[in-house]
C-alpha positions, 0 to 999 in steps of 0.5 A: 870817734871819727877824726875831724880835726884834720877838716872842718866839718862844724861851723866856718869861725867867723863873728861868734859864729858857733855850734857850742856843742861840736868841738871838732875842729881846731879851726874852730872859735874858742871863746873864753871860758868860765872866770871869777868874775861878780855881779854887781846887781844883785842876781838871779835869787835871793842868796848873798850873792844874789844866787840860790839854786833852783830859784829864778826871776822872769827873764825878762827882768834882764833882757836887753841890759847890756855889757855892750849896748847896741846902738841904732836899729834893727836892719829889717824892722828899722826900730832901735835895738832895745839895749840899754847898760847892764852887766855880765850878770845880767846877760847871764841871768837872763840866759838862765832864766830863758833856759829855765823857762823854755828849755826842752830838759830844763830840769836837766840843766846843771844850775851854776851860779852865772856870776862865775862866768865872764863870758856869756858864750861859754855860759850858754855852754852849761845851759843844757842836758848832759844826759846821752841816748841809748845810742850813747850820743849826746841828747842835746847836739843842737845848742849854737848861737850866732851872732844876731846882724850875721844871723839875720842876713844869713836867714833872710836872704841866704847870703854868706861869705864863700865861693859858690861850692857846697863842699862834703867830705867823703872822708875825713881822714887820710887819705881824704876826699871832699868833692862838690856836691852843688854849685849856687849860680852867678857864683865864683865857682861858676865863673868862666875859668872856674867852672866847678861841677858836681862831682870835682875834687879838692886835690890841695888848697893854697899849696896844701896837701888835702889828701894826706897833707897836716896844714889844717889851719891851710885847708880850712882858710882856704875851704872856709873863708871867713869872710868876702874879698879872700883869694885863695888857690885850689888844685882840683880833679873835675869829674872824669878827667885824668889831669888836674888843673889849678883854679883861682876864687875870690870868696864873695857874698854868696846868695844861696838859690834854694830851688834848682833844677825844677825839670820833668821826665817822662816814665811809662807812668805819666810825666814826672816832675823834679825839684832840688829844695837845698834850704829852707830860708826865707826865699825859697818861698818864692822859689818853690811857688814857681817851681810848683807852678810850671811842675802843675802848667807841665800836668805831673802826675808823679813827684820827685823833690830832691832834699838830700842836702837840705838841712832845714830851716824855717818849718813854714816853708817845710810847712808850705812845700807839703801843702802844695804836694798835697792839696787841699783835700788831704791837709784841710783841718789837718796839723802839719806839726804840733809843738810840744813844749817842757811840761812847764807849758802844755798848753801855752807857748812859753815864747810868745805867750799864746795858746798853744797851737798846732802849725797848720798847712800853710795854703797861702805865702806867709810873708817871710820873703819879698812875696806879700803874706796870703797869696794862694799856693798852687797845689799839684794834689798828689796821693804820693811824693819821692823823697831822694834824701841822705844823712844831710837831710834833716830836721824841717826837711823831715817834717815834710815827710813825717807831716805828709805821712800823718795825713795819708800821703805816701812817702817813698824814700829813695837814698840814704838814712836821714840825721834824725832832728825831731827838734826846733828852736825859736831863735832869741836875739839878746844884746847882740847875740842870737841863741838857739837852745831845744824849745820844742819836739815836733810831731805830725797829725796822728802825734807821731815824731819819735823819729831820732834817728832817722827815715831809713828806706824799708829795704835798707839793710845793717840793721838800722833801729830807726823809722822804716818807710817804704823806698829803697837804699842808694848811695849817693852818686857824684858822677852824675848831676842832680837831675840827670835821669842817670843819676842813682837815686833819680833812676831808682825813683823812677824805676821804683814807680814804674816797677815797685821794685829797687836795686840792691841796697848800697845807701847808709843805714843808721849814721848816728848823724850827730859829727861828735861819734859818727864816721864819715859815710863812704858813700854819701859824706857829710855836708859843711854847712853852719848850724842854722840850716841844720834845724827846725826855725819857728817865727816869733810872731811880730819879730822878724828873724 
């Protein structure tokens, strides 16, 4: 096991923030554990103590009864929360159920008796399969919760507390190094003074040694702050200088652009257009129909869109972007992704109650951002779209390529493995809290997502057991900015659609991309970024998330 608790890696400790399943950091939220507490209404069954394994009441029979009940109205939908006052064993009672009736295993959850449990958090914990692949990974990576309020601002608008800099750490242990691997515009880390680039390293943090240095409880305050209006010093080393140099940020509200760099290059193969796609949240809807539509002004006839520090998100958008890349005659009647629910529910969906029924490609905008649901899309009609990814792409950033394979379009994969998410969730707000437990797998038209661990480009080499594409192996490269037609995985993308061929295979193979057992790659690193924007999120119609 890779030692992280010397960087945090998982998710920055701020409000009830937490990825439940990846300890690996001390700088992570505790929160308390199992206690003796009791129900005072009865429970979930029909023992003594108001339990019986393996016997459950509909969930919603305690939704909304609240320890804690919220007054006021929801932020985006401006009707009042629907808590009224309940108890401990309500709350976990309805994690139970919810879990029992949703869950991807259900049947390979533990059932414990919630009244055993004084924090609902940690009772969530239990609530899931214990079972390990073949690799020896743990099945379930992906169980986290948020708080709903930091859950809602963070889905809908992509602001959070920090400075600008998407930091990744190319290595974790002593001697470490984390460098930037973006920058978000109009951002502390871009002010004049500051200026970071791709490709600047972290020498030390508030005086704290980063390289070989043990204040942990330094570097990750100061890395991660928990919240706007924190300063704190860095030394860093900007790309190919030979001194370093001291900079001072102010952690501010960030508001994520999940569409940069939309550009064209020329090749001997006609203009080639290029787009980095960084988050599927709720404004890169807008972002991508204007960057489709000056690549289509610009008459590309070839596409590159940069995904490979894109973790996922919301899949219509995922569903979006593969519609615009292939056009109508491709995807008309077609499935982008059909869901697959436990076997409680082959043919309706447990969470809305609605037949079940496969996400199409989404032709017009969907409402989830400041542009008005069915505006036409622009589509640039390609029979072939390059993928530069890495193991931080993952989860909706893989379906586009899954999905855009299952109805003919070639996928060439130009970088490094991907982490392997065929999984989704419905994000489920109770009393405060907004849970995420596997609901679904996603598979494409020709019923393909078995793809767990990971696209891996054909020529990689070290044998990786995951799903081969065609493409070619690069390790990711710091020294030049994303978009540069110099930088490595570009310049084999471009190389390959002029020559078919690739250089030799230098990117990572098989990473296991599940922060519990892996090691940091020494050549692409790992990206620290929270839960939400490593997954697959699905709508809940009619419930804004």
């Amino acid at each position: 096991m890779a030692n992280f608790s010397t960087i945090h890696l998982a998710v920055p400790a701020t409000s009830v923030r937490r990825m439940t399943t990846l300890a690996l950091a001390a700088a992570l939220l505790v929160l308390a554990g199992c206690g003796g507490g009791s129900s005072a209404n009865g429970g979930n069954g029909n023992g003594s103590n108001g339990w019986t394994a393996g016997v459950f009441l509909p969930s919603a029979s305690f939704a909304a009864q609240c320890v804690t009940p919220r007054g006021g109205n929801h932020p985006i939908t401006g009707q009042p929360w629907p808590d009224v006052a309940g108890t401990r064993s309500d709350e976990n009672n309805f994690l139970r159920s919810w879990s029992d009736e949703t869950y991807l295993w259900y049947d390979e959850i533990t059932d414990q008796d919630p009244a055993l449990f004084s924090n609902s958090l940690a009772y969530f914990d239990e609530l899931k399969s214990d079972e390990t692949t073949a690799s020896g990974a743990p099945k379930d990576k992906f169980h986290f919760t948020y708080d709903t309020d930091e859950w809602l601002q963070l889905s809908q608008s992509g602001v959070s507390a920090g400075y600008g800099a998407e930091w990744i750490i190319v290595s974790g242990e002593p001697p470490r190094k984390l460098v930037v691997a973006y920058t978000q515009p109009n951002s502390p880390a871009m002010q004049t003074g500051v200026d970071l680039a791709r490709g600047a390293e972290v020498l030390s943090v508030d005086g704290a040694d980063l390289v070989n240095g043990d204040d942990v409880d330094t570097l990750n305050a100061g890395l991660f702050p928990a919240e706007a209006g924190e300063t704190h010093t860095f030394t860093v080393r900007d790309l190919g200088a030979a001194n370093t140099r001291d900079i001072t940020m102010v952690s501010t509200n960030v508001t994520a652009t999940p569409v940069q760099n939309v550009t064209t290059l020329a090749s001997s193969m006609g203009t080639v257009g290029y787009l980095v796609f960084n988050d599927h949240i709720a404004t890169a809807e807008g972002g991508l129909k204007s960057g489709i539509e000056q690549l289509d002004a610009a008459n590309v006839s070839e596409l590159v869109v940069d995904v490979r520090y894109n973790g996922g998100g919301f899949l219509a958008i995922a569903s979006q972007l593969a519609y615009m890349i292939a056009g109508d005659v491709p995807t008309a009647g077609r499935i982008f992704e059909a869901i697959e629910f436990n076997d409680q529910h082959p043919s309706t969906n447990p969470v809305t109650g609605q037949p079940l029924e496969p996400m199409p490609f989404f032709d017009t905008t969907v409402g989830i951002s400041t542009l008005p649901a069915g505006q036409p899309l622009p589509t640039l009609d390609l029979q072939r779209v390059f993928m530069l990814t890495g193991p931080n792409t993952c989860s909706a950033s893989e379906s586009i390529m899954n999905s855009l394979r299952g109805v003919g379009v070639e996928v060439i994969q130009i970088g490094s493995t991907t982490c392997g998410k065929p999984y989704g969730f419905y994000p489920t707000d109770n009393c405060g809290t907004t849970y995420f437990t596997i609901q679904f797998r996603g598979v494409n038209d020709q019923g393909f997502g078995d793809y767990t661990d990971g696209f891996s480009p054909e020529n990689t080499t070290s044998g990786f057991v995951g799903e081969a594409i065609p493409g070619c192996s690069v390790a990711d490269d710091f020294e030049h900015a994303l978009g540069d037609p110099l930088e490595r995985r570009l310049q084999a993308a471009i190389g390959f659609l002029e020559t078919g061929s690739c250089p030799a295979p230098s990117g990572v193979a098989n990473p296991g991309f599940n922060k519990v057992s892996a090691p940091l790659s020494v050549t692409d690193g790992l990206i620290t970024r929270t839960p939400w924007r490593e997954n697959r999120i699905t709508l809940v119609p009619d419930q804004p998330q």
